[in-house]
N, CA, C and O atoms as a printed pandas DataFrame, in Angstrom:
     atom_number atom_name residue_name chain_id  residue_number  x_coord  y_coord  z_coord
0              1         N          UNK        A               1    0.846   -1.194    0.000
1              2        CA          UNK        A               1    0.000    0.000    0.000
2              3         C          UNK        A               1    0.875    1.235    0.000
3              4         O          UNK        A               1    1.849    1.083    0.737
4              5         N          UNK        A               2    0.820    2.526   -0.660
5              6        CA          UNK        A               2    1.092    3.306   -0.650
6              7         C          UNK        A               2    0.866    4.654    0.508
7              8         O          UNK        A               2   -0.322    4.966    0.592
8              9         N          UNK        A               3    1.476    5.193    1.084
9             10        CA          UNK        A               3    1.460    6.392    2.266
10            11         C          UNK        A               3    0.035    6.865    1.850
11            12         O          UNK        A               3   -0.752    7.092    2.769
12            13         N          UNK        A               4   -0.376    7.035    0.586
13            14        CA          UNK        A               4   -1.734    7.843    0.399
14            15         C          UNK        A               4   -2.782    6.734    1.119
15            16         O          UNK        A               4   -3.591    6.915    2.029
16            17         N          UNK        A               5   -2.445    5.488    0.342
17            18        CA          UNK        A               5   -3.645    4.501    1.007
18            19         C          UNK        A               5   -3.747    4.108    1.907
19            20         O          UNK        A               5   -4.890    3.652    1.938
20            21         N          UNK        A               6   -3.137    3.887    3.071
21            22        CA          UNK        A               6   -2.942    4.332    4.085
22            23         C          UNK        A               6   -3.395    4.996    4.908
23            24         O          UNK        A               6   -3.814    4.786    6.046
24            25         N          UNK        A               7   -3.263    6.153    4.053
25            26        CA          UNK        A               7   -3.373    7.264    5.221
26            27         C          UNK        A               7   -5.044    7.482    4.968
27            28         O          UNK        A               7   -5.798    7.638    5.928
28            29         N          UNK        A               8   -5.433    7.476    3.846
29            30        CA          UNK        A               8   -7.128    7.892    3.406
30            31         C          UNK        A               8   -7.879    6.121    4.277
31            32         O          UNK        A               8   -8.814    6.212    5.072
32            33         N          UNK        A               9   -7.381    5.001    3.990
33            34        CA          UNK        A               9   -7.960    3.694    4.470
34            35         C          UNK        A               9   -8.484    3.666    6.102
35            36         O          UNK        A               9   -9.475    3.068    6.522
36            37         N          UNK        A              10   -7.333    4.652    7.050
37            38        CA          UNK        A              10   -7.183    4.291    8.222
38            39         C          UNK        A              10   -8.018    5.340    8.666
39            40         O          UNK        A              10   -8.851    5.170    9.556
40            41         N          UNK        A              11   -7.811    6.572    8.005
41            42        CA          UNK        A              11   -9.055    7.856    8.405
42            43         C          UNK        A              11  -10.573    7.828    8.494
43            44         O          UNK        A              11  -11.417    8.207    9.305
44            45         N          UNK        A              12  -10.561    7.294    7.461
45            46        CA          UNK        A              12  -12.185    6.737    6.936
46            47         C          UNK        A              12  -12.536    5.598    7.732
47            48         O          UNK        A              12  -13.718    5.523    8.070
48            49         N          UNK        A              13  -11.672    4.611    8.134
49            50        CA          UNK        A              13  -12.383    3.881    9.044
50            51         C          UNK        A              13  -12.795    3.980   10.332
51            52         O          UNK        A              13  -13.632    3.320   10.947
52            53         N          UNK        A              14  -11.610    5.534   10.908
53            54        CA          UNK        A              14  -11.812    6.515   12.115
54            55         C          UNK        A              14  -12.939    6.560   12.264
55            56         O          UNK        A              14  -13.668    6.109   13.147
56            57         N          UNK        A              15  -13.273    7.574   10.668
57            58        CA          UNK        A              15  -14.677    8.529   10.900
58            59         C          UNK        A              15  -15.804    7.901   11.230
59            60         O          UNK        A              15  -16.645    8.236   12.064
60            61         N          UNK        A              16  -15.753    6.301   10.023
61            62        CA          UNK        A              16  -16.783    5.992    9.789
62            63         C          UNK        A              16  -17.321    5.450   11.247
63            64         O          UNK        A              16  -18.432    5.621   11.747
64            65         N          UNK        A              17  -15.992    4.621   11.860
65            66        CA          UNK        A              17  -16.245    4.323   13.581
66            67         C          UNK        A              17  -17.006    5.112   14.659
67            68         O          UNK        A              17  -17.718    4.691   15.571
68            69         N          UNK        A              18  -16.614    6.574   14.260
69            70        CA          UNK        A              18  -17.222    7.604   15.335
70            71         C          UNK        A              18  -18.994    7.808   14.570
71            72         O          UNK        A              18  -19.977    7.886   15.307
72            73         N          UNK        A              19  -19.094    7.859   13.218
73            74        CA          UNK        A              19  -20.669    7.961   12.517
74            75         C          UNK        A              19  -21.350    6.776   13.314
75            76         O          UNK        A              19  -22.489    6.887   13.769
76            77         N          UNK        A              20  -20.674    5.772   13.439
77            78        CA          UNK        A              20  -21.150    4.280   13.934
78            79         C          UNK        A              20  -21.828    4.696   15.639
79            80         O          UNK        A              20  -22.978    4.968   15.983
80            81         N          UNK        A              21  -20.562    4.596   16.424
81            82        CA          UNK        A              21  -20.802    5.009   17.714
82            83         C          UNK        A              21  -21.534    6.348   18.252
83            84         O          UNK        A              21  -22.505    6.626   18.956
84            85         N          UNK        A              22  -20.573    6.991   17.559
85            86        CA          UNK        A              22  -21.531    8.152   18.336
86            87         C          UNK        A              22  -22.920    9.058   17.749
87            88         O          UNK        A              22  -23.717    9.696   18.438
88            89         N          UNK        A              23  -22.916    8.870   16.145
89            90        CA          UNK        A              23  -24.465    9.182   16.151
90            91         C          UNK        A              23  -25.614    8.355   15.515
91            92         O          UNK        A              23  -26.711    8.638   15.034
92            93         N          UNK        A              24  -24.604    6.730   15.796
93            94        CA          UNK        A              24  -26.027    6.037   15.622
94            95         C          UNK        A              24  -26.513    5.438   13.966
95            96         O          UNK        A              24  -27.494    4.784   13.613
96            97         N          UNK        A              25  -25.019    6.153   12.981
97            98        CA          UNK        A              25  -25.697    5.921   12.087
98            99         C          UNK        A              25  -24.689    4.515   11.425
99           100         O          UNK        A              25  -23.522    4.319   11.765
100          101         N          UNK        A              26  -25.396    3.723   10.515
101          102        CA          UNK        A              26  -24.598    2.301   10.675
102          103         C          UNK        A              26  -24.258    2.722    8.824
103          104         O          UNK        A              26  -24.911    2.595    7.788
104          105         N          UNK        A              27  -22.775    3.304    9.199
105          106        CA          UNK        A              27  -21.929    3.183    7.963
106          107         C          UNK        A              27  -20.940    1.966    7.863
107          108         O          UNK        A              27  -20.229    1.483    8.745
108          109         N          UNK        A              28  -21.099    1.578    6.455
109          110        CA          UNK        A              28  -19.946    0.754    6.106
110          111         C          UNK        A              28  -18.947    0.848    5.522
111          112         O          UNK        A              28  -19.313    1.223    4.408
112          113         N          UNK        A              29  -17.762    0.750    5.509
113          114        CA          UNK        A              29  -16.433    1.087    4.789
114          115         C          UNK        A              29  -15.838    0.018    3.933
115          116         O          UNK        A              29  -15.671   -1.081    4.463
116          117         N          UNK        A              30  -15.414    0.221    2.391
117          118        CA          UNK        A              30  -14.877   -0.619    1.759
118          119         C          UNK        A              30  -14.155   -0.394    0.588
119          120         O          UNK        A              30  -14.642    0.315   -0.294
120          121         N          UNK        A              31  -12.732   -1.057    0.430
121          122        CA          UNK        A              31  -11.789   -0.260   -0.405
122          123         C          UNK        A              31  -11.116   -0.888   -0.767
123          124         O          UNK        A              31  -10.223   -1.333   -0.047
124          125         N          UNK        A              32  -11.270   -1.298   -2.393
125          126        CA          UNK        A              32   -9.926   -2.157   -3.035
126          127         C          UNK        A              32   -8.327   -1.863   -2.779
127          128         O          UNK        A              32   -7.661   -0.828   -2.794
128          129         N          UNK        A              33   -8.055   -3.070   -2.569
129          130        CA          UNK        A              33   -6.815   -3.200   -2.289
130          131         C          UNK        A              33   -5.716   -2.354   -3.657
131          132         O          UNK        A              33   -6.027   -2.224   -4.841
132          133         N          UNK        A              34   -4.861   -2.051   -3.212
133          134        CA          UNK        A              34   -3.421   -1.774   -4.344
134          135         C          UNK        A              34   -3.655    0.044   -5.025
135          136         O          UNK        A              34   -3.243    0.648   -6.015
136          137         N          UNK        A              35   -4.605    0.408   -3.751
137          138        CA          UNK        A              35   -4.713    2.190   -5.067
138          139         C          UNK        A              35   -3.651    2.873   -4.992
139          140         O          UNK        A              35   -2.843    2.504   -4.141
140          141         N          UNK        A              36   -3.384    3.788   -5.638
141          142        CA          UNK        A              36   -2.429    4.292   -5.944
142          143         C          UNK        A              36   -2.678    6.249   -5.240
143          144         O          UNK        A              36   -2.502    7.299   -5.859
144          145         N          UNK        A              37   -3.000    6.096   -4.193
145          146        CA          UNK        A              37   -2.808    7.552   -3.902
146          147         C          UNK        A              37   -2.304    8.203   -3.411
147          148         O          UNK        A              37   -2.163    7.758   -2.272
148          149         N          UNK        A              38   -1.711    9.411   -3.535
149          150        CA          UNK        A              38   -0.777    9.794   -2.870
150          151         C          UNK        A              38   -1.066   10.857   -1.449
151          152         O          UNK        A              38   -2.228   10.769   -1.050
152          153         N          UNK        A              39   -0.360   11.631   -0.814
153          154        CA          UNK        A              39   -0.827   11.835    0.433
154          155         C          UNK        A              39   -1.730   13.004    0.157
155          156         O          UNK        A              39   -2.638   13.279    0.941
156          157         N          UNK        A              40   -1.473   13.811   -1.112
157          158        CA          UNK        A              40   -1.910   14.924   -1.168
158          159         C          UNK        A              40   -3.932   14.433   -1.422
159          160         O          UNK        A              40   -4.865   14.730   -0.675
160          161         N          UNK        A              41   -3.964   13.651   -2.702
161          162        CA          UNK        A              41   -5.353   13.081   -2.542
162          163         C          UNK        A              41   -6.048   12.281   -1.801
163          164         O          UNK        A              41   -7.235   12.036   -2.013
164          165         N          UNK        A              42   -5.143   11.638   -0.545
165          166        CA          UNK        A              42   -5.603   11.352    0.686
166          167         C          UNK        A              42   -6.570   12.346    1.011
167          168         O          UNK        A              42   -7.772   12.341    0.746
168          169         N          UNK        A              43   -5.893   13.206    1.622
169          170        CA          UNK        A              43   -6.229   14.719    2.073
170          171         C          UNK        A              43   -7.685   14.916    1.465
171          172         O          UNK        A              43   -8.640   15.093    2.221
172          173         N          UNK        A              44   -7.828   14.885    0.152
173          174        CA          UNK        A              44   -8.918   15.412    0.076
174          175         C          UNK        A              44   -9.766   14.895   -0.274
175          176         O          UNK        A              44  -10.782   15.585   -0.362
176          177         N          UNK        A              45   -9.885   13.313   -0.704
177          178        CA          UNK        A              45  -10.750   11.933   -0.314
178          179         C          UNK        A              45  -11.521   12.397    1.144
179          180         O          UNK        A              45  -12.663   12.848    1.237
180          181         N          UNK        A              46  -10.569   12.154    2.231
181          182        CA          UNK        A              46  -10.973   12.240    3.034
182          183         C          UNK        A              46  -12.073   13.402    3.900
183          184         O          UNK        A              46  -12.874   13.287    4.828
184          185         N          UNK        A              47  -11.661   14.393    3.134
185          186        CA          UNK        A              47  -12.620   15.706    3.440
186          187         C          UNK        A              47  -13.597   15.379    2.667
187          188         O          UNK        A              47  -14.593   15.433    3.388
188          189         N          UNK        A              48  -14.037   14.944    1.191
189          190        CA          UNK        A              48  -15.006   14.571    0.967
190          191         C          UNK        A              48  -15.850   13.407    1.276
191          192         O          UNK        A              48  -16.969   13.112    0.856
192          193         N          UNK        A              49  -15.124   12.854    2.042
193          194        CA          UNK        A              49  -16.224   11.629    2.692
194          195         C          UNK        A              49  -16.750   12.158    3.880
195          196         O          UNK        A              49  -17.768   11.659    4.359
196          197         N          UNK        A              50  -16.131   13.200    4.469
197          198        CA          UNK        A              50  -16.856   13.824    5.964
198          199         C          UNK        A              50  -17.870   14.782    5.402
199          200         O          UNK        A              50  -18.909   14.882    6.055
200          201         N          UNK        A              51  -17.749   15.555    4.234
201          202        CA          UNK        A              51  -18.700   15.820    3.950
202          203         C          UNK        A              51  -19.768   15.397    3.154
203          204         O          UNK        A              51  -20.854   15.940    2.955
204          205         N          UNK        A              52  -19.368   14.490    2.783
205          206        CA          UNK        A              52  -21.089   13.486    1.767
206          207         C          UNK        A              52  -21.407   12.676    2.979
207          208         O          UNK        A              52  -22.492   12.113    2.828
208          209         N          UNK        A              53  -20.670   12.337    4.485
209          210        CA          UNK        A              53  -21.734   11.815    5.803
210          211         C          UNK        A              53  -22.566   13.244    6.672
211          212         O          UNK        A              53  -23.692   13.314    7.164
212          213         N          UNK        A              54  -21.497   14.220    6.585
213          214        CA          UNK        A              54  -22.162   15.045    6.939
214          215         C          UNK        A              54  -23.412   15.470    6.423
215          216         O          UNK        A              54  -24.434   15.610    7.095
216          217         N          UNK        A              55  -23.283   15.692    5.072
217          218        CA          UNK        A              55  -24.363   15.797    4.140
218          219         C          UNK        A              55  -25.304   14.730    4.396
219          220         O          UNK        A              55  -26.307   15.144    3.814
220          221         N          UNK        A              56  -25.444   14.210    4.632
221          222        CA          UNK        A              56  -26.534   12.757    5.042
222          223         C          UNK        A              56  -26.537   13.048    6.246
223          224         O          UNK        A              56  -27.743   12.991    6.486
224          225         N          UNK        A              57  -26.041   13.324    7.195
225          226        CA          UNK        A              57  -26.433   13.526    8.148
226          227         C          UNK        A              57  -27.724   14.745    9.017
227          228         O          UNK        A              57  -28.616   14.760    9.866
228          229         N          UNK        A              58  -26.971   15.635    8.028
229          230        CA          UNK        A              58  -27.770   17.003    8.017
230          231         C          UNK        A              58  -29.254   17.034    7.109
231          232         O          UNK        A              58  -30.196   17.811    7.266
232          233         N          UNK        A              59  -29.137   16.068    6.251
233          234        CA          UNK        A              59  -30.148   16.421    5.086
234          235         C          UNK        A              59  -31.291   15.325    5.149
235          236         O          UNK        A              59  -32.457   15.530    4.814
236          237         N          UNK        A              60  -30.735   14.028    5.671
237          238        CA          UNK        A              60  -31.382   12.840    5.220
238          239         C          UNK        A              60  -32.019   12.444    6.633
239          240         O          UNK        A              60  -31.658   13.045    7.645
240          241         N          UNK        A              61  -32.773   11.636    6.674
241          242        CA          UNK        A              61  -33.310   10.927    8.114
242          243         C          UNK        A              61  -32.556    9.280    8.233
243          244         O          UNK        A              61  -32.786    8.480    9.140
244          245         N          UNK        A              62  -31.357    8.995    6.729
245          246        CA          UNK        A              62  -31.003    8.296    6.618
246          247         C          UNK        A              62  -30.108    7.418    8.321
247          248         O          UNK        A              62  -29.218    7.798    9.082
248          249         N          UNK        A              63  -31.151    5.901    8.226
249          250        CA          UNK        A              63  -29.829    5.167    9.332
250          251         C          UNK        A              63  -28.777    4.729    9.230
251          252         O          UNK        A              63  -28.098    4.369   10.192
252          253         N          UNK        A              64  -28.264    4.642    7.481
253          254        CA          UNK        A              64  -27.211    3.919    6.954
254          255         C          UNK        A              64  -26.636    4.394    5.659
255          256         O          UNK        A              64  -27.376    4.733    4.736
256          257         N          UNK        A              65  -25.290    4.427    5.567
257          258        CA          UNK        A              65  -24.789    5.224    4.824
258          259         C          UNK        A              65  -23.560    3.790    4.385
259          260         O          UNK        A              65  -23.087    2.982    5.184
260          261         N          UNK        A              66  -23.346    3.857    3.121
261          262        CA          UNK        A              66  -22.306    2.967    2.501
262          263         C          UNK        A              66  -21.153    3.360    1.893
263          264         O          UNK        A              66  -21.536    4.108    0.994
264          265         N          UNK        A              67  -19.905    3.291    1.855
265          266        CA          UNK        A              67  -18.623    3.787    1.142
266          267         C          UNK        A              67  -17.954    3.060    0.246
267          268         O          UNK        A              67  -18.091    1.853    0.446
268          269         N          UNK        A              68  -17.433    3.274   -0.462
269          270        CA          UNK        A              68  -16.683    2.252   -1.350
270          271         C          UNK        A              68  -15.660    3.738   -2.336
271          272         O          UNK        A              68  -15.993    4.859   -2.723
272          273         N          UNK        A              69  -14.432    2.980   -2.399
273          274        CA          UNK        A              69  -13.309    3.203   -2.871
274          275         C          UNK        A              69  -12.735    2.274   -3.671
275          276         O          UNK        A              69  -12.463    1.129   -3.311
276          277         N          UNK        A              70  -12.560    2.688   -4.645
277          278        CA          UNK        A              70  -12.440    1.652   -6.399
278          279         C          UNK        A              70  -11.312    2.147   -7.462
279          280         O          UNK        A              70  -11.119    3.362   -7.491
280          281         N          UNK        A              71  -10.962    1.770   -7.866
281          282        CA          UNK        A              71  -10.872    2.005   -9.584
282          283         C          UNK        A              71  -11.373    1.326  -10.589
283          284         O          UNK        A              71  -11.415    0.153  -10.962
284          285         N          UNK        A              72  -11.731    2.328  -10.924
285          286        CA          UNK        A              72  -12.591    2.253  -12.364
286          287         C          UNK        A              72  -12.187    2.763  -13.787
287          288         O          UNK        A              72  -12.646    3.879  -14.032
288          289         N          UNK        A              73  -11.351    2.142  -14.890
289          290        CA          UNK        A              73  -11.345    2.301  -15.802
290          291         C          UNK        A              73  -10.308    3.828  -15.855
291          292         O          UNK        A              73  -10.622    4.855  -16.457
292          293         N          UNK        A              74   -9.154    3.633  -15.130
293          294        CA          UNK        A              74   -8.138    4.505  -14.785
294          295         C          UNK        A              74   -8.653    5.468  -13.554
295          296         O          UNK        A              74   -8.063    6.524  -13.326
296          297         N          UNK        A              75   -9.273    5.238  -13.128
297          298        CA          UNK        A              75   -9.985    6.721  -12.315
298          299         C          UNK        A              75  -10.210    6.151  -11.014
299          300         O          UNK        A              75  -10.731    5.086  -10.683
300          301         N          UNK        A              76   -9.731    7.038  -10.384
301          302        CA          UNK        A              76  -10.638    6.743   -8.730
302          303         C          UNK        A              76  -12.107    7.094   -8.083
303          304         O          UNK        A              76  -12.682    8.183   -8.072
304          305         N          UNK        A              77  -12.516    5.886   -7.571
305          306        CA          UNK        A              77  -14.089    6.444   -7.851
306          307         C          UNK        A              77  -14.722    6.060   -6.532
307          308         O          UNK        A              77  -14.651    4.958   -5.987
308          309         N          UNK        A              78  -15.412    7.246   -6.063
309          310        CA          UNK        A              78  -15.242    7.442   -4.374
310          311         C          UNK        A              78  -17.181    7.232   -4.393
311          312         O          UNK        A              78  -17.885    8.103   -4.905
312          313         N          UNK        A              79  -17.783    5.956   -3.753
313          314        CA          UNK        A              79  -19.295    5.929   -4.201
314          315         C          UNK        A              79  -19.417    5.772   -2.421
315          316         O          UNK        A              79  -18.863    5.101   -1.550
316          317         N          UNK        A              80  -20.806    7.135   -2.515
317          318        CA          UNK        A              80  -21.692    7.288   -0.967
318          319         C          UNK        A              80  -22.987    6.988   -1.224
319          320         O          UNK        A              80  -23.544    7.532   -2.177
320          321         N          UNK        A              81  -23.685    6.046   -0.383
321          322        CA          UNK        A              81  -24.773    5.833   -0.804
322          323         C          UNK        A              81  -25.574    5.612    0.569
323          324         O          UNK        A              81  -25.119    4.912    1.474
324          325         N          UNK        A              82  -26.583    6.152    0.628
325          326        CA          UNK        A              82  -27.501    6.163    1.886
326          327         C          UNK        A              82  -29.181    5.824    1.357
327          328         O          UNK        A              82  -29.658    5.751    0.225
328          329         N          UNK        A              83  -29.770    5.670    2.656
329          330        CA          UNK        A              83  -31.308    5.500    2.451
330          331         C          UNK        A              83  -32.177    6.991    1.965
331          332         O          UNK        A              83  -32.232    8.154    2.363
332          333         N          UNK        A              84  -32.797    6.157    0.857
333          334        CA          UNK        A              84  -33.743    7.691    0.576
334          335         C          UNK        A              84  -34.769    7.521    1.123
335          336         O          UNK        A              84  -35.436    6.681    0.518
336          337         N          UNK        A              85  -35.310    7.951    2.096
337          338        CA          UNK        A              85  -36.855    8.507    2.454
338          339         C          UNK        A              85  -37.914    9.184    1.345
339          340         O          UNK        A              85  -37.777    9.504    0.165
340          341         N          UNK        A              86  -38.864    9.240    2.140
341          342        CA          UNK        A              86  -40.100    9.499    1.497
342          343         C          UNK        A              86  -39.596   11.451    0.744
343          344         O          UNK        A              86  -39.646   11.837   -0.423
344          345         N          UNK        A              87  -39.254   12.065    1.749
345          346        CA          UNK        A              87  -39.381   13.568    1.501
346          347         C          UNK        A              87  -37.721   13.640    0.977
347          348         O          UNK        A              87  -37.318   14.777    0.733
348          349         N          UNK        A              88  -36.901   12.687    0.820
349          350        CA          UNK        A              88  -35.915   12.801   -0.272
350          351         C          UNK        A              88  -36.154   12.340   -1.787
351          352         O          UNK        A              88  -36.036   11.233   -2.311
352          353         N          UNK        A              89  -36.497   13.474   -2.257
353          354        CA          UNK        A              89  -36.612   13.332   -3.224
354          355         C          UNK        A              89  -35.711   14.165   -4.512
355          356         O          UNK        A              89  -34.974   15.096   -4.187
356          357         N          UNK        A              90  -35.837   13.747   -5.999
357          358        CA          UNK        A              90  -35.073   14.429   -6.551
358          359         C          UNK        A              90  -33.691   15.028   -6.675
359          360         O          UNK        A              90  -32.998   15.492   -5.770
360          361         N          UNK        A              91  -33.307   14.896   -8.482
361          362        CA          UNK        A              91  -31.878   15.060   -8.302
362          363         C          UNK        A              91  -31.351   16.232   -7.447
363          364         O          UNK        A              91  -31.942   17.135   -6.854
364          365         N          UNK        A              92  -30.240   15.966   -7.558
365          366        CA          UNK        A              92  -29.097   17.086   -6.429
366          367         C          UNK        A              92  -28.159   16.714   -7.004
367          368         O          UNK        A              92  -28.024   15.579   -7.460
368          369         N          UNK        A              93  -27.190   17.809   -7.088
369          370        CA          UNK        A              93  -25.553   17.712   -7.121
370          371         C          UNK        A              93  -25.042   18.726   -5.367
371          372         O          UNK        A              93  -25.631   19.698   -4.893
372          373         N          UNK        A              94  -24.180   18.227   -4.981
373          374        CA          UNK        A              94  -23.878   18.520   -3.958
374          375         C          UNK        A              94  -22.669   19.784   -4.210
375          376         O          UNK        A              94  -21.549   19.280   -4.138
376          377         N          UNK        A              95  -22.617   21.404   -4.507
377          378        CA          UNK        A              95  -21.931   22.485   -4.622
378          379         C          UNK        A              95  -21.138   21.960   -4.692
379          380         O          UNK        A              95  -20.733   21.453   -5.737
380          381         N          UNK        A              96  -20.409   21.847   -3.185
381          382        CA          UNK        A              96  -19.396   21.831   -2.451
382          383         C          UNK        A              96  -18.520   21.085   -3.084
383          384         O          UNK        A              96  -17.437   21.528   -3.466
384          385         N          UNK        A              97  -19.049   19.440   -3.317
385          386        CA          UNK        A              97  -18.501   18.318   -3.266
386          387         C          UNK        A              97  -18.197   18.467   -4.714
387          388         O          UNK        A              97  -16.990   18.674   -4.834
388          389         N          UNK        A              98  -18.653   18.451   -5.571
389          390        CA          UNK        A              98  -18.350   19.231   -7.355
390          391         C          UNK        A              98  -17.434   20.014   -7.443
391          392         O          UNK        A              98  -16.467   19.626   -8.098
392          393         N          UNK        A              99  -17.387   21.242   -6.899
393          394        CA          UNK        A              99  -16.022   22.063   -6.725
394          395         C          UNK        A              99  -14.905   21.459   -5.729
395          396         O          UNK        A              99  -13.927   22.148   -5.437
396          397         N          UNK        A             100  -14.994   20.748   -5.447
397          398        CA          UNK        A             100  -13.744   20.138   -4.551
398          399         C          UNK        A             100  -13.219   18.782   -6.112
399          400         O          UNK        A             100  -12.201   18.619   -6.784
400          401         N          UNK        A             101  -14.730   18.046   -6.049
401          402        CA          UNK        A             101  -14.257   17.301   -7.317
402          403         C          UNK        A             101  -13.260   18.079   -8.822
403          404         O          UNK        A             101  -12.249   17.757   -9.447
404          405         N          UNK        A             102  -13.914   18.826   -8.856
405          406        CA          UNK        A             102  -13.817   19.620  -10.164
406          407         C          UNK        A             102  -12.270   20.142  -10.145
407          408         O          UNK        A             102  -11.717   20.177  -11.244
408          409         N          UNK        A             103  -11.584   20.515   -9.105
409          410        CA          UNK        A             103  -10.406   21.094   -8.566
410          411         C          UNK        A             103   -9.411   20.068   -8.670
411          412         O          UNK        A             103   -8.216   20.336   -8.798
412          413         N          UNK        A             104  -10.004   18.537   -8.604
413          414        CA          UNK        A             104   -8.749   17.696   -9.053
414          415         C          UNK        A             104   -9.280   17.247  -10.438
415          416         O          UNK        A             104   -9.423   16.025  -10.417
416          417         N          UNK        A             105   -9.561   17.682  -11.411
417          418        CA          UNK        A             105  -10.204   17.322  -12.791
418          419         C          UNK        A             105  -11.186   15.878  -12.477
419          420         O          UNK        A             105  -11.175   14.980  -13.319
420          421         N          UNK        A             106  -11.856   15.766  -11.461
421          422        CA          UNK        A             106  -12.855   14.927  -11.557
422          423         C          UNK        A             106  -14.500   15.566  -11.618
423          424         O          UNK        A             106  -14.861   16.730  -11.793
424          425         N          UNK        A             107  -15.261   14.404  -11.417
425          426        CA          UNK        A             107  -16.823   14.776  -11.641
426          427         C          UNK        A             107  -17.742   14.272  -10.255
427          428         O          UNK        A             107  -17.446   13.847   -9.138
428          429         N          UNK        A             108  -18.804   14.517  -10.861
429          430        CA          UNK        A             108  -19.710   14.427   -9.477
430          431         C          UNK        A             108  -21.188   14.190   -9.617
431          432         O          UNK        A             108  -21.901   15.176   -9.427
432          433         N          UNK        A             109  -21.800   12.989   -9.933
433          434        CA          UNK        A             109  -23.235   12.554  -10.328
434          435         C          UNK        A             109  -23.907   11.894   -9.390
435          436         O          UNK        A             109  -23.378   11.026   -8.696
436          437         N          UNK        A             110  -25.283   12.295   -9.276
437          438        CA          UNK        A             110  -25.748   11.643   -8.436
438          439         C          UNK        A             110  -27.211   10.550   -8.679
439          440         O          UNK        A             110  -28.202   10.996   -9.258
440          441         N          UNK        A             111  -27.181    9.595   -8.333
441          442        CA          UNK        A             111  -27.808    8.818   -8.787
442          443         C          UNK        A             111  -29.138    8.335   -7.964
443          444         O          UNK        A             111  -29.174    7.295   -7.307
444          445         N          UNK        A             112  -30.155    9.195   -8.093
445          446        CA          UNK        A             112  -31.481    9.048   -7.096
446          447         C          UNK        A             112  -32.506    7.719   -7.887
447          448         O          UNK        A             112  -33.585    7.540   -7.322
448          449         N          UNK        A             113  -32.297    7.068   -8.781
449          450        CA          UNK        A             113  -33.088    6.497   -9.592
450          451         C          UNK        A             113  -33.015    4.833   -9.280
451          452         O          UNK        A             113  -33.491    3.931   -9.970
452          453         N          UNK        A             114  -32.186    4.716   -7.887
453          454        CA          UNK        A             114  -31.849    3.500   -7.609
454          455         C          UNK        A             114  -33.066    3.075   -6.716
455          456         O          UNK        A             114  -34.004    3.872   -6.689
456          457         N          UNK        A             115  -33.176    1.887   -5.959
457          458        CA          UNK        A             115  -34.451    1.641   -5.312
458          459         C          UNK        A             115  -34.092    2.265   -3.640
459          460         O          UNK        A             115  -33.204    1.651   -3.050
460          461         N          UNK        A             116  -34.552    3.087   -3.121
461          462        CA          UNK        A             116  -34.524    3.313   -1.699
462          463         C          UNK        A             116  -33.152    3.997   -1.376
463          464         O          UNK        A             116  -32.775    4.323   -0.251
464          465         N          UNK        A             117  -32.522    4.147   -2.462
465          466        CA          UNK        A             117  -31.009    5.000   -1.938
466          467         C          UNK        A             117  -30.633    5.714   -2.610
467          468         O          UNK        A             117  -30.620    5.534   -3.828
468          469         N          UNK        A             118  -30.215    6.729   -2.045
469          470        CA          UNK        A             118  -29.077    7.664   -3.396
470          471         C          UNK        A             118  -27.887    7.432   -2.934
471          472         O          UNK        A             118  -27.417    7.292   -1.805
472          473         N          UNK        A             119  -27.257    7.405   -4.560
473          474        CA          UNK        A             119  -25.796    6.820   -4.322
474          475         C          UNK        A             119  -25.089    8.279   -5.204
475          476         O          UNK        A             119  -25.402    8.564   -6.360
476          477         N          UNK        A             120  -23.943    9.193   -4.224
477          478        CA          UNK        A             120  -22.665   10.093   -4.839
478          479         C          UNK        A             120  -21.986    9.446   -5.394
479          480         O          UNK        A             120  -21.535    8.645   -4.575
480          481         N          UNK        A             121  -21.462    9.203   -6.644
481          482        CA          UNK        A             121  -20.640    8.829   -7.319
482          483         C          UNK        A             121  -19.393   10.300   -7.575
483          484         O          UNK        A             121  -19.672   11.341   -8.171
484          485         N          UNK        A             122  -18.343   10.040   -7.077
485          486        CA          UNK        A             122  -17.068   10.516   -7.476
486          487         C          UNK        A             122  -15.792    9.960   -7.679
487          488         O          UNK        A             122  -15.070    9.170   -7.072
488          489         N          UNK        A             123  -15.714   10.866   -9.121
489          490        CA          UNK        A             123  -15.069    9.944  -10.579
490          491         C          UNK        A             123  -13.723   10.898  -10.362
491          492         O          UNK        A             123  -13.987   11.967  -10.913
492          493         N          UNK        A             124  -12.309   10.955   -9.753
493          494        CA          UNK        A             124  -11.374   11.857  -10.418
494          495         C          UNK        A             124  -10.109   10.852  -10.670
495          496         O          UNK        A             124   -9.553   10.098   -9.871
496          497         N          UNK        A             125   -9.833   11.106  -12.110
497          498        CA          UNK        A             125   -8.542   10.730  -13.017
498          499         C          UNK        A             125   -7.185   10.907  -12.084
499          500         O          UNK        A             125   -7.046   11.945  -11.437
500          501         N          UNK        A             126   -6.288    9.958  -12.041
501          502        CA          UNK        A             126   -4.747   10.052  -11.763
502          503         C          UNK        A             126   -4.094    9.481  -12.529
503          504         O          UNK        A             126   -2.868    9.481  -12.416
């Protein structure tokens, strides 16, 4: 594993531990082996996963939130996916999380059309 993977693998399983314990909400963490990141996109993996739980946290009545860390077809691809409720409805792109994407030449789609969840998909190239 590389210092980046590492360092983003062991954070995220921090956070996701404290989402777990202390407010109840039952996230899961999961991340192919061998990525290639370095410390700098650690860094900001990791700020975007506190904010797409935060974002569920604040927005959703969601109890469960899912993570996954991949490559896909050269690209690193960072997927959040939680329970949609009744009064979640309709697409969203998340500002924040787009301009943070957008800043390392990646993207940011969101996929409400699944059964009972919306899933963040973030796509950025290395």
């Amino acid at each position: 594993a590389t210092g980046g993977e590492d360092i983003v693998v062991e954070s995220i399983a921090r956070l996701v531990e404290h989402y777990r314990d202390q407010l109840g909400v039952d996230v899961r963490f999961e991340s192919a082996p061998g990525l290639q990141i370095s410390d700098r996109l650690a860094t900001d993996l990791l700020g975007m996963v506190y904010e797409g739980l935060s974002n569920i946290r604040r927005h959703t009545t969601s109890t469960w939130a899912r993570i996954l860390l991949r490559m896909v077809d050269g690209e690193l691809e960072l997927l959040i996916a939680n329970e949609r409720g009744q009064a979640n409805g309709g697409n969203f792109i998340p500002r924040s999380l787009s301009e943070r994407a957008a800043a390392l030449g990646g993207t940011v789609d969101v996929d409400t059309a699944r059964r009972g969840e919306t899933l963040l998909r973030i796509r950025i190239p290395l």
